[in-house]
LUMLUMDREN-2810 file (N, C-alpha, C; in Angstrom, 1 decimal):
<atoms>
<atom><aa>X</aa><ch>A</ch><at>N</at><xx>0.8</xx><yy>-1.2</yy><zz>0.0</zz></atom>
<atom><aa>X</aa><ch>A</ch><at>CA</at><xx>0.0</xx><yy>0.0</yy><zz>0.0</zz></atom>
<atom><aa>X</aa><ch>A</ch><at>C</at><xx>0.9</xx><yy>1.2</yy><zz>0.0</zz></atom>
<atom><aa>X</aa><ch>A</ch><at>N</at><xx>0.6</xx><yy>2.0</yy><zz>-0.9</zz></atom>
<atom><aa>X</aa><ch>A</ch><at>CA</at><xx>1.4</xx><yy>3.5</yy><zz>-0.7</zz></atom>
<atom><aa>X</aa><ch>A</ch><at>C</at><xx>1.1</xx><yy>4.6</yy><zz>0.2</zz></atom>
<atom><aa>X</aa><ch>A</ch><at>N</at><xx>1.9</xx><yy>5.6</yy><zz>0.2</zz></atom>
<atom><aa>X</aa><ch>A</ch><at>CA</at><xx>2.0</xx><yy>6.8</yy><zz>1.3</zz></atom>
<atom><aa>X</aa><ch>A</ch><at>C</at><xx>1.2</xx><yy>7.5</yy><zz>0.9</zz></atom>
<atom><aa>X</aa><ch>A</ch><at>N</at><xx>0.4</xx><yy>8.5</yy><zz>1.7</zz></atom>
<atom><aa>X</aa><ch>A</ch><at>CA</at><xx>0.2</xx><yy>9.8</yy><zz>0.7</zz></atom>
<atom><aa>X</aa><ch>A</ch><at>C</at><xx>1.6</xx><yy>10.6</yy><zz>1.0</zz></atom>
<atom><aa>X</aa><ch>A</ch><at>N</at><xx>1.5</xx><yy>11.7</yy><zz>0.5</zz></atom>
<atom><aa>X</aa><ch>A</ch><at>CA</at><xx>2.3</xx><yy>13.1</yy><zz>0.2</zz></atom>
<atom><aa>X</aa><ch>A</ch><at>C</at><xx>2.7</xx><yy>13.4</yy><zz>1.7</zz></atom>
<atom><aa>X</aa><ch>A</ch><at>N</at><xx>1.6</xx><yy>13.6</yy><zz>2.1</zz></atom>
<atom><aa>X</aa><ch>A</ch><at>CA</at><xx>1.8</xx><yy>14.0</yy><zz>3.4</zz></atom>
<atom><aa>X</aa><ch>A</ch><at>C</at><xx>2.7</xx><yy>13.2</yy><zz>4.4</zz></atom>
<atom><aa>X</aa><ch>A</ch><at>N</at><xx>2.2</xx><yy>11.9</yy><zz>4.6</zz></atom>
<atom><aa>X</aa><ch>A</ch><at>CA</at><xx>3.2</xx><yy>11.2</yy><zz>5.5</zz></atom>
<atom><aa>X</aa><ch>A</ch><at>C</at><xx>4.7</xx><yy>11.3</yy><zz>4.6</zz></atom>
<atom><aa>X</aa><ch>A</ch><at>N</at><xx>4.3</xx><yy>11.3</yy><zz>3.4</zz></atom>
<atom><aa>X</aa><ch>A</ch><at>CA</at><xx>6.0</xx><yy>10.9</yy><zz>3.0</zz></atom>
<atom><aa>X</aa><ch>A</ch><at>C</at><xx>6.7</xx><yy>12.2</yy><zz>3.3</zz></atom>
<atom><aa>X</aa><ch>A</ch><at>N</at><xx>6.3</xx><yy>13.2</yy><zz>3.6</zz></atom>
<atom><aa>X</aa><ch>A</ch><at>CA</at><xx>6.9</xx><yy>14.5</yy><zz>3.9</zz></atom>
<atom><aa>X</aa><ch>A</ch><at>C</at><xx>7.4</xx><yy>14.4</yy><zz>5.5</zz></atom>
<atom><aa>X</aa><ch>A</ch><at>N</at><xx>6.2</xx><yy>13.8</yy><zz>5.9</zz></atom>
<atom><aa>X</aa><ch>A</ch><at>CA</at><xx>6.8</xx><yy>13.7</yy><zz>7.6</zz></atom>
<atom><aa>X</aa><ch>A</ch><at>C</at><xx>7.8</xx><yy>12.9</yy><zz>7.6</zz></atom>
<atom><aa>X</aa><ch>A</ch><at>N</at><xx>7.8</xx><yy>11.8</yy><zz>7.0</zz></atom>
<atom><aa>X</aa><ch>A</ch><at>CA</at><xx>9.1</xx><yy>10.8</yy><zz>6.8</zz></atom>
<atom><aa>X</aa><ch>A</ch><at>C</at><xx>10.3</xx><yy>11.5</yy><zz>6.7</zz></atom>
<atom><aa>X</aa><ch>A</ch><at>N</at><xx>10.1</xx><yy>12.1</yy><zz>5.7</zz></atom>
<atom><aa>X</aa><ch>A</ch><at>CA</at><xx>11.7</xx><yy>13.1</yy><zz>4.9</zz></atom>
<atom><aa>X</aa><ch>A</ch><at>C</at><xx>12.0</xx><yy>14.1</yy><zz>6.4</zz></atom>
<atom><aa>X</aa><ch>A</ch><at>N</at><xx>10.8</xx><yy>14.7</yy><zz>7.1</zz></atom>
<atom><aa>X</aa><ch>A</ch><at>CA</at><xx>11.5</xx><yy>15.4</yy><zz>7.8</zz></atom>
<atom><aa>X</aa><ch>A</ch><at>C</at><xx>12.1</xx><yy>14.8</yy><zz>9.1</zz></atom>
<atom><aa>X</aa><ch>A</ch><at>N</at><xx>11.8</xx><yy>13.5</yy><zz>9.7</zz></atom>
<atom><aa>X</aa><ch>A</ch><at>CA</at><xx>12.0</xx><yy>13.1</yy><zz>10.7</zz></atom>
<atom><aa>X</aa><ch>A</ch><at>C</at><xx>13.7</xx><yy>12.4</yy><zz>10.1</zz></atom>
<atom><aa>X</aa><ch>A</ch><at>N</at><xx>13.7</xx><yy>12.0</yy><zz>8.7</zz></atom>
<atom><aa>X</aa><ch>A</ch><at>CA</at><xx>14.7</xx><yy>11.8</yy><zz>8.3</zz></atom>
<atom><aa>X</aa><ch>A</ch><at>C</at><xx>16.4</xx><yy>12.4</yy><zz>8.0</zz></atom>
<atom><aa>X</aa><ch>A</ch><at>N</at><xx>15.2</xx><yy>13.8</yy><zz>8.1</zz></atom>
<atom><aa>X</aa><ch>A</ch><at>CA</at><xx>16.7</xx><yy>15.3</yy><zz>8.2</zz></atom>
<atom><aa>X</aa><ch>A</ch><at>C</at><xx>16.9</xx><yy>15.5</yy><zz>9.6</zz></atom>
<atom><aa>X</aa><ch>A</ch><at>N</at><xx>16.3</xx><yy>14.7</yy><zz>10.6</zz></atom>
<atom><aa>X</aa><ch>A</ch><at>CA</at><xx>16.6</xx><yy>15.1</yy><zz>11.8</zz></atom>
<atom><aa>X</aa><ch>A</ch><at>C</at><xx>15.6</xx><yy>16.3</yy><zz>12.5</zz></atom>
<atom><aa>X</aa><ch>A</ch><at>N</at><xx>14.4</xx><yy>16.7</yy><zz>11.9</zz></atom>
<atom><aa>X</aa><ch>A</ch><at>CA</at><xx>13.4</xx><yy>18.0</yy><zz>12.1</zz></atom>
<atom><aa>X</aa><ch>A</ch><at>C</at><xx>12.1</xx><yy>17.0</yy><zz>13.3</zz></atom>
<atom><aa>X</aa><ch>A</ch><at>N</at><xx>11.5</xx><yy>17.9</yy><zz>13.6</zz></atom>
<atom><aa>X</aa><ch>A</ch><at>CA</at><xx>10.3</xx><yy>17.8</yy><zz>14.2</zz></atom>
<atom><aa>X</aa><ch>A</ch><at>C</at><xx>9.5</xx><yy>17.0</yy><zz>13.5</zz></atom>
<atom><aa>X</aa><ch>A</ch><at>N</at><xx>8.7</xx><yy>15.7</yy><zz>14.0</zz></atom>
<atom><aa>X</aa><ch>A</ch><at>CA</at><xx>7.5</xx><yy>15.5</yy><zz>13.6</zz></atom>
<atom><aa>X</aa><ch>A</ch><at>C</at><xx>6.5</xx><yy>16.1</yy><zz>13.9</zz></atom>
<atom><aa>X</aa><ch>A</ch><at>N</at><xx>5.6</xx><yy>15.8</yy><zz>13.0</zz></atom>
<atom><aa>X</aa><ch>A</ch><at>CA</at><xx>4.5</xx><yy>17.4</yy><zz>13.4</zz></atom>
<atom><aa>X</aa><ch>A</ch><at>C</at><xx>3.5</xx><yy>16.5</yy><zz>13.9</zz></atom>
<atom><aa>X</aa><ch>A</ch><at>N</at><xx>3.9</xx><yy>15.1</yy><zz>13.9</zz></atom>
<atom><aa>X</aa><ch>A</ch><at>CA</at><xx>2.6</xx><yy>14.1</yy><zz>15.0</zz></atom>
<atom><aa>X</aa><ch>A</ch><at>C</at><xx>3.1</xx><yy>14.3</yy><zz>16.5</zz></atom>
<atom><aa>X</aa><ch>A</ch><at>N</at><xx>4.0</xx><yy>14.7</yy><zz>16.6</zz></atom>
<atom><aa>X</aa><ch>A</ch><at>CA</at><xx>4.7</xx><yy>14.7</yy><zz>17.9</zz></atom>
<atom><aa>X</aa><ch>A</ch><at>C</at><xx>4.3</xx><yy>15.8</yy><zz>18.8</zz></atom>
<atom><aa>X</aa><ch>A</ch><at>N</at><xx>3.7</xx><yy>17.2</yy><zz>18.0</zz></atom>
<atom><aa>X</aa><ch>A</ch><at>CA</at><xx>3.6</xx><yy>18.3</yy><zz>18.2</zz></atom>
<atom><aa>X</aa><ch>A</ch><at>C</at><xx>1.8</xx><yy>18.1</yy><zz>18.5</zz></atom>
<atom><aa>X</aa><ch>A</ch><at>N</at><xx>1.3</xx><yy>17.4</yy><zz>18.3</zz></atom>
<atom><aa>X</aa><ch>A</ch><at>CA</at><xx>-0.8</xx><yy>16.8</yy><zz>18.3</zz></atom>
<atom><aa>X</aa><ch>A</ch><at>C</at><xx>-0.5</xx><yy>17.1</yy><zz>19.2</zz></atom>
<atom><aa>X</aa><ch>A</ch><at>N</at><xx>-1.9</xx><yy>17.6</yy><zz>20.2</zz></atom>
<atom><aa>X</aa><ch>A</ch><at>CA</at><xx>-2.1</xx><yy>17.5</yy><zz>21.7</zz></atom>
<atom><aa>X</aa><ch>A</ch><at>C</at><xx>-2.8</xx><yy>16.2</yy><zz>21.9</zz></atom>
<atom><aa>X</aa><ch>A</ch><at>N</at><xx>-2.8</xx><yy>16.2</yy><zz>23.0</zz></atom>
<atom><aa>X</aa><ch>A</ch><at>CA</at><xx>-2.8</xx><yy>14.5</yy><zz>23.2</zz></atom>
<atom><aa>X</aa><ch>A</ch><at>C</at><xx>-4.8</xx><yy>14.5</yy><zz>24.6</zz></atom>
<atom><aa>X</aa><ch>A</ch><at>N</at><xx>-4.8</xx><yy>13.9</yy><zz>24.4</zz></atom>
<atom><aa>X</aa><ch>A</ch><at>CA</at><xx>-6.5</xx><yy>13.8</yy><zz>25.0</zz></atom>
<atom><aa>X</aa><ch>A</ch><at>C</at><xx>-6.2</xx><yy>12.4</yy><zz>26.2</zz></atom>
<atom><aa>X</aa><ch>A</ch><at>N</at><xx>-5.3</xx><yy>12.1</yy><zz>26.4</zz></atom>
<atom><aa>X</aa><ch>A</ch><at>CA</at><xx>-4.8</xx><yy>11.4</yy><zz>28.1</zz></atom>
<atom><aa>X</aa><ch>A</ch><at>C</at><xx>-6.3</xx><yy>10.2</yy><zz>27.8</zz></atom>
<atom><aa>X</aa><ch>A</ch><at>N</at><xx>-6.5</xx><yy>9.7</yy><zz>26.7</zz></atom>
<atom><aa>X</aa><ch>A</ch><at>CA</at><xx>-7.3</xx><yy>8.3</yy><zz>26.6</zz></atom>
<atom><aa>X</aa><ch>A</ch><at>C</at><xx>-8.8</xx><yy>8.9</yy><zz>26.6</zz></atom>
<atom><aa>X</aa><ch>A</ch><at>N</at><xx>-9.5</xx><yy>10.3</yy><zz>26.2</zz></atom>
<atom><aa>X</aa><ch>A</ch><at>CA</at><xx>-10.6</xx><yy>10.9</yy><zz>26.0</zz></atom>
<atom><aa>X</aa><ch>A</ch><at>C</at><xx>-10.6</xx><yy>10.6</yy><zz>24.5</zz></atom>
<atom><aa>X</aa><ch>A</ch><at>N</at><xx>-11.6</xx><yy>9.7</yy><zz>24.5</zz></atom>
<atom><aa>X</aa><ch>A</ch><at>CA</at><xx>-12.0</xx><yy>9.7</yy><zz>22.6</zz></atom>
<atom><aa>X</aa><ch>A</ch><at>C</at><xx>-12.9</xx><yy>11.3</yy><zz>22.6</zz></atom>
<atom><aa>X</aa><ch>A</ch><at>N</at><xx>-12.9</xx><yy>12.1</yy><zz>21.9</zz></atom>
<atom><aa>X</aa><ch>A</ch><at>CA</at><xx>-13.6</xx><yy>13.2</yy><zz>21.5</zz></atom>
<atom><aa>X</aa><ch>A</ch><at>C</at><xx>-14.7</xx><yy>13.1</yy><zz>20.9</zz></atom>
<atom><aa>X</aa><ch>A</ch><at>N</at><xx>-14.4</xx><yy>11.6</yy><zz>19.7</zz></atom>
<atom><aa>X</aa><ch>A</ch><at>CA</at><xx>-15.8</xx><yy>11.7</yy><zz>19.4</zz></atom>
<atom><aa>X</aa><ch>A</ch><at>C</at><xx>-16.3</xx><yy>10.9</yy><zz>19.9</zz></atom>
<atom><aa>X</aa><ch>A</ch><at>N</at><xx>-16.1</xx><yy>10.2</yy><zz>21.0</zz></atom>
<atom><aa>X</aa><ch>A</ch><at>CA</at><xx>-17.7</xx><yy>9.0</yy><zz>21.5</zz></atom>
<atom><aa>X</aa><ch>A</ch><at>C</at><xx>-18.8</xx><yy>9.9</yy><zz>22.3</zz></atom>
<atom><aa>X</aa><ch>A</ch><at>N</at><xx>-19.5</xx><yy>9.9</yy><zz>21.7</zz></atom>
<atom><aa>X</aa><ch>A</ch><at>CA</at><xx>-21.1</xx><yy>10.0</yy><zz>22.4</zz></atom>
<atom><aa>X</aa><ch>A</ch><at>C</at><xx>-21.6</xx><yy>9.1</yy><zz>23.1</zz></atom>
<atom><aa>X</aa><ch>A</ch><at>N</at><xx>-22.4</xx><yy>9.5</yy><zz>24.4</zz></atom>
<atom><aa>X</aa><ch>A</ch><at>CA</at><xx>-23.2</xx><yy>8.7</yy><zz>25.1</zz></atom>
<atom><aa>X</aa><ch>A</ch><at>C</at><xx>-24.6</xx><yy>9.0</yy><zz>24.7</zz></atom>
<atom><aa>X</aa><ch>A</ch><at>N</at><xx>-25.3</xx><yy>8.3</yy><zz>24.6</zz></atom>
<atom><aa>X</aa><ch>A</ch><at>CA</at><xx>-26.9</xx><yy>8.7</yy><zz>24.4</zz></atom>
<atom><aa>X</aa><ch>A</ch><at>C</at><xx>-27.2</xx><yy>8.3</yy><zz>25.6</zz></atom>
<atom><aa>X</aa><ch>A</ch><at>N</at><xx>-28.6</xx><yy>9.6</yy><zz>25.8</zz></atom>
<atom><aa>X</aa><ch>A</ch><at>CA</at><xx>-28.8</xx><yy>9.9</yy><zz>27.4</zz></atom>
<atom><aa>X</aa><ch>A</ch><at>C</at><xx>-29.6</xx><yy>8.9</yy><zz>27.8</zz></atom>
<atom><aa>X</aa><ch>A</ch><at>N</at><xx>-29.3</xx><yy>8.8</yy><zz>29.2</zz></atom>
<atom><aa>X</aa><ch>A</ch><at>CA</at><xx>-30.5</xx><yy>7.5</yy><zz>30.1</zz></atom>
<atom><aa>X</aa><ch>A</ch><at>C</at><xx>-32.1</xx><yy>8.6</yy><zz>29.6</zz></atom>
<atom><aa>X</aa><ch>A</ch><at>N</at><xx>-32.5</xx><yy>7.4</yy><zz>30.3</zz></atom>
<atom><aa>X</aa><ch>A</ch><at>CA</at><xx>-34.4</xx><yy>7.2</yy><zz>29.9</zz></atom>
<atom><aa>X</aa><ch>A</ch><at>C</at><xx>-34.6</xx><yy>8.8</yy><zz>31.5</zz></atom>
<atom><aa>X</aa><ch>A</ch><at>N</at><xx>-33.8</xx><yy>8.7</yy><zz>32.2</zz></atom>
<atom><aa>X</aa><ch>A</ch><at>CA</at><xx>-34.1</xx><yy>9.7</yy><zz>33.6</zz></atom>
<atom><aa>X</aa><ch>A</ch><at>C</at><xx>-34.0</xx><yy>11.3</yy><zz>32.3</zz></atom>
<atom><aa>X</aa><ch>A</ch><at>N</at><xx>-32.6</xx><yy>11.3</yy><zz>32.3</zz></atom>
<atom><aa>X</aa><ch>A</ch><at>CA</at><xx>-32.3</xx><yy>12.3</yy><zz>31.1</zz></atom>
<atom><aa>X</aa><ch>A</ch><at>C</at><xx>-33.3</xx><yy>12.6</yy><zz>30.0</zz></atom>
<atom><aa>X</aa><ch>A</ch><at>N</at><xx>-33.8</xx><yy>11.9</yy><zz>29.5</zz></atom>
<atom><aa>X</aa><ch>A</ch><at>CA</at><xx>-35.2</xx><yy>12.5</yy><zz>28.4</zz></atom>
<atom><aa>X</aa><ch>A</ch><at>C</at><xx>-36.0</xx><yy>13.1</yy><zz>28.9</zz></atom>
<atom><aa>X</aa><ch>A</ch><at>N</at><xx>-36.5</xx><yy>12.0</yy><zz>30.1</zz></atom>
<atom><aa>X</aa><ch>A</ch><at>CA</at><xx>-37.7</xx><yy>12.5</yy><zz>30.8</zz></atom>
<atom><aa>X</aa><ch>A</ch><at>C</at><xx>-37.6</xx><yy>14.4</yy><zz>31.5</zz></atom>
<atom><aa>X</aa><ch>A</ch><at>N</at><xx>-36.1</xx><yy>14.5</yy><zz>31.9</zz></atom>
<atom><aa>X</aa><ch>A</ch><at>CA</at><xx>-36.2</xx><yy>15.5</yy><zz>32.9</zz></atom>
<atom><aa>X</aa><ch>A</ch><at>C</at><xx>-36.0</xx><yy>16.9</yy><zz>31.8</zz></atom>
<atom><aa>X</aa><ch>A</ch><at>N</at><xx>-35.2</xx><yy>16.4</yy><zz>30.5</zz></atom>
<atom><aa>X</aa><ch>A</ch><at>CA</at><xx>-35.7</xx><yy>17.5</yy><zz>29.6</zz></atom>
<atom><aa>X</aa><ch>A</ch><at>C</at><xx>-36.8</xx><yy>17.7</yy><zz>28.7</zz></atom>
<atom><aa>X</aa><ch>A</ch><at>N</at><xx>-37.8</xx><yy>16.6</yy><zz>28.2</zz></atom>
<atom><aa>X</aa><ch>A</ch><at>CA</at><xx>-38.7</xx><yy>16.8</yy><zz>28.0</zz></atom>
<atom><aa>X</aa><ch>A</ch><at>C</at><xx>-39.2</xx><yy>17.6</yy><zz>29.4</zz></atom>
<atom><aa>X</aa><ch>A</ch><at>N</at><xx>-39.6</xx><yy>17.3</yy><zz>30.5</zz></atom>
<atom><aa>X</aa><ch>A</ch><at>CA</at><xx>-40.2</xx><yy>17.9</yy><zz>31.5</zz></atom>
<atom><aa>X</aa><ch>A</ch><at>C</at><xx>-40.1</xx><yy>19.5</yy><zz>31.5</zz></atom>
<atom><aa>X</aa><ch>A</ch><at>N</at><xx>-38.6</xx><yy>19.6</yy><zz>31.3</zz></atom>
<atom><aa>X</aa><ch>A</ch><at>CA</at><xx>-37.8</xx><yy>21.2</yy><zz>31.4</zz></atom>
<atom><aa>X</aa><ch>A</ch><at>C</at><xx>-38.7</xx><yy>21.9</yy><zz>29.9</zz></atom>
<atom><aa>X</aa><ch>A</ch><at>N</at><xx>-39.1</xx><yy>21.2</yy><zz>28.8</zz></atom>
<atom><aa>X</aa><ch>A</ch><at>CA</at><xx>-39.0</xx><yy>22.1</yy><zz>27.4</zz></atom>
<atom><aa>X</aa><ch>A</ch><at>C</at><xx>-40.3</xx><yy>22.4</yy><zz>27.6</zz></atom>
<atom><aa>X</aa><ch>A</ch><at>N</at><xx>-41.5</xx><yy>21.3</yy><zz>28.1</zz></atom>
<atom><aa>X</aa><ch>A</ch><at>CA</at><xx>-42.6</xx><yy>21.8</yy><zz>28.1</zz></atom>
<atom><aa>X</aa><ch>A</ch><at>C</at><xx>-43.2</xx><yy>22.1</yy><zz>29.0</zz></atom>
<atom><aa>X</aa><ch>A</ch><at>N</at><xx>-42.6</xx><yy>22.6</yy><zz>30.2</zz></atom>
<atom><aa>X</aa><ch>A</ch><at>CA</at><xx>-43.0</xx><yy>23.2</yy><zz>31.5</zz></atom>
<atom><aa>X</aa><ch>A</ch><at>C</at><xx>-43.4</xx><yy>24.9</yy><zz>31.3</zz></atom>
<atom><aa>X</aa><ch>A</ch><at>N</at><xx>-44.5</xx><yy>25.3</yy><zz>31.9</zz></atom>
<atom><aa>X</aa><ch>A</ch><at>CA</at><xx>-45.1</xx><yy>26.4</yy><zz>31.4</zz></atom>
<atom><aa>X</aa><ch>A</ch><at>C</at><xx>-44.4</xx><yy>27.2</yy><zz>32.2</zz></atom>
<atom><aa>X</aa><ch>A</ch><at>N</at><xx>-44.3</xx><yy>28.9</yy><zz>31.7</zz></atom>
<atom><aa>X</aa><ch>A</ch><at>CA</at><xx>-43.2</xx><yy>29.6</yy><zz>31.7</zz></atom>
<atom><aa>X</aa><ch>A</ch><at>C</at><xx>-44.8</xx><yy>30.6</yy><zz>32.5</zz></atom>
<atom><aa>X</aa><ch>A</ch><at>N</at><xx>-44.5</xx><yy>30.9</yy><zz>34.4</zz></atom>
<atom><aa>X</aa><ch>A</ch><at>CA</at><xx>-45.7</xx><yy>31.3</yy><zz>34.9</zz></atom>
<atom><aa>X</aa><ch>A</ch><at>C</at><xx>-46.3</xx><yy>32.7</yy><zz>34.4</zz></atom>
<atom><aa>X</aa><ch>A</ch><at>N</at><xx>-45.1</xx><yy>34.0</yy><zz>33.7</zz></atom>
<atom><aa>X</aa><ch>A</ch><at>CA</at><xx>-45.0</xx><yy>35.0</yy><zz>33.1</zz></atom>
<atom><aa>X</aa><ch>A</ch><at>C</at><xx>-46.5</xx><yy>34.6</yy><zz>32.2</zz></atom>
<atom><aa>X</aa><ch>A</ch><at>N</at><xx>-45.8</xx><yy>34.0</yy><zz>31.1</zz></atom>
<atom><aa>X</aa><ch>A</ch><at>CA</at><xx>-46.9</xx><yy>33.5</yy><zz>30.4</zz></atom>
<atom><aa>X</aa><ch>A</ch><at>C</at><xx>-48.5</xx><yy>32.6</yy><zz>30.0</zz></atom>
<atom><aa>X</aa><ch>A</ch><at>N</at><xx>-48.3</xx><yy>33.0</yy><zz>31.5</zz></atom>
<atom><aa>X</aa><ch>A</ch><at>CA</at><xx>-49.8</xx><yy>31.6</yy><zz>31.3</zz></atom>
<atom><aa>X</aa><ch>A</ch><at>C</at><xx>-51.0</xx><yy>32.3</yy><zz>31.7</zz></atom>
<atom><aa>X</aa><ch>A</ch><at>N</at><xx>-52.2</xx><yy>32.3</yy><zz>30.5</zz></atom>
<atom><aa>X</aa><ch>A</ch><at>CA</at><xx>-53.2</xx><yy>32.5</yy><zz>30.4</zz></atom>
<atom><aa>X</aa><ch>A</ch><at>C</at><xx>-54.2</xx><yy>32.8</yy><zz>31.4</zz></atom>
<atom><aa>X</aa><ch>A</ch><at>N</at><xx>-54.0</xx><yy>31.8</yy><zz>32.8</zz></atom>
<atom><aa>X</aa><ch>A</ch><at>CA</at><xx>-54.8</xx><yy>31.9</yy><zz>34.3</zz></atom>
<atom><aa>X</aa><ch>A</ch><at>C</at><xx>-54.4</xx><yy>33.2</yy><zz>34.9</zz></atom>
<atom><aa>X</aa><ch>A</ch><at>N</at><xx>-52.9</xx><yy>33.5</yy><zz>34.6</zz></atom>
<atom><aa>X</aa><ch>A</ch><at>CA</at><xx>-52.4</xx><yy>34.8</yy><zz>35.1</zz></atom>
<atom><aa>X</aa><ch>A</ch><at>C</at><xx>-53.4</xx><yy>36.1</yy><zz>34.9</zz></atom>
<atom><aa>X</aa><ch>A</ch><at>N</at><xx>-54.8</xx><yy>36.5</yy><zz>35.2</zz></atom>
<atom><aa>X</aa><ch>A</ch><at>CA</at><xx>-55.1</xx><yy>37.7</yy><zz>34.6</zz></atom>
<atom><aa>X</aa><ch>A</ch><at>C</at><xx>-55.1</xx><yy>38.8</yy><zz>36.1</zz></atom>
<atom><aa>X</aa><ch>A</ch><at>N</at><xx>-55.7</xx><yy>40.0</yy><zz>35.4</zz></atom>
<atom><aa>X</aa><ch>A</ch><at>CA</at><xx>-55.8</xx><yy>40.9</yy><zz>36.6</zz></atom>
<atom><aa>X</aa><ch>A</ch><at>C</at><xx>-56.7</xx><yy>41.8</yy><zz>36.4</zz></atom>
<atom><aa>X</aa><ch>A</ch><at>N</at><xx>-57.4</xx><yy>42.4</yy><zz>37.0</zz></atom>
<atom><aa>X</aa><ch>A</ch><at>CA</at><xx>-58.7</xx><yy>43.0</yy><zz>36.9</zz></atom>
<atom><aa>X</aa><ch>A</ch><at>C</at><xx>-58.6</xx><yy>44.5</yy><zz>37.3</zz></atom>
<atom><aa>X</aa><ch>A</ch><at>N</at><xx>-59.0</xx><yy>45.1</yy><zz>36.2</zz></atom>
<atom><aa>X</aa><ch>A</ch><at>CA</at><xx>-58.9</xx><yy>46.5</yy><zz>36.2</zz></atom>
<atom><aa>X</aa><ch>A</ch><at>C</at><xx>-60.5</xx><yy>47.8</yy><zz>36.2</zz></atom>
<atom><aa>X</aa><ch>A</ch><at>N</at><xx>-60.3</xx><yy>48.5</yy><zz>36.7</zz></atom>
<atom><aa>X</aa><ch>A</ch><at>CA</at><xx>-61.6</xx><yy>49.1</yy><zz>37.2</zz></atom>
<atom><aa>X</aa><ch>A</ch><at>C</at><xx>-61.1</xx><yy>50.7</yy><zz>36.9</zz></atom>
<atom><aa>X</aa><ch>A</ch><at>N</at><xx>-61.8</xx><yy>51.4</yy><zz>36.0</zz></atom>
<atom><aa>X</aa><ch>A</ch><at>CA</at><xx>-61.5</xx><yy>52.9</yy><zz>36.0</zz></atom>
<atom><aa>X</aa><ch>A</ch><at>C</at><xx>-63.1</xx><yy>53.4</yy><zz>36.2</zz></atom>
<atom><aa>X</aa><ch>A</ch><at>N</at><xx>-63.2</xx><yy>54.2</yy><zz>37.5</zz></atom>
<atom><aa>X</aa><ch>A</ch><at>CA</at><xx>-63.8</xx><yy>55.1</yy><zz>38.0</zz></atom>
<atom><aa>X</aa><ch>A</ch><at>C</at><xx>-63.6</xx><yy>56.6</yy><zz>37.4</zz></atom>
<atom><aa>X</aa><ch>A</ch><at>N</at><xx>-64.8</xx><yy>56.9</yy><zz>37.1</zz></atom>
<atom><aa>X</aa><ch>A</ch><at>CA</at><xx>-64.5</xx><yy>58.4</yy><zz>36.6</zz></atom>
<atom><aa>X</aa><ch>A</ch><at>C</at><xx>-66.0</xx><yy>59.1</yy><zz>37.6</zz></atom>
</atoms>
């Protein structure tokens, strides 16, 4: 199987004695970045609960009764 361009360049330079530039990556100490957990059944429930929980500002029972006397 062949190189691409790129690794063959890191080759050449680790070859002149220069910096690998893999060497230079920050390193994640065994954190995969991309794994996702999909959330427990507690977790749906408690943001569904949070999205459609009525906002008291807004709610219709809220009125108030106004009276102008002249």
């Amino acid at each position: 199987m062949s190189l691409s361009k790129a690794k063959k360049q890191r080759q050449k330079l680790e070859q002149q004695g220069k910096v690998n530039p893999e060497l230079l990556r920050g390193s994640w100490l065994g954190i995969n970045p991309i794994m996702k957990t999909t959330p427990t059944l507690q977790q749906k429930r408690t943001q569904l609960h949070n999205k459609y929980k009525r906002n008291p500002a807004h709610d219709s029972s809220d009125s108030f009764f106004y009276v102008h006397f002249i």
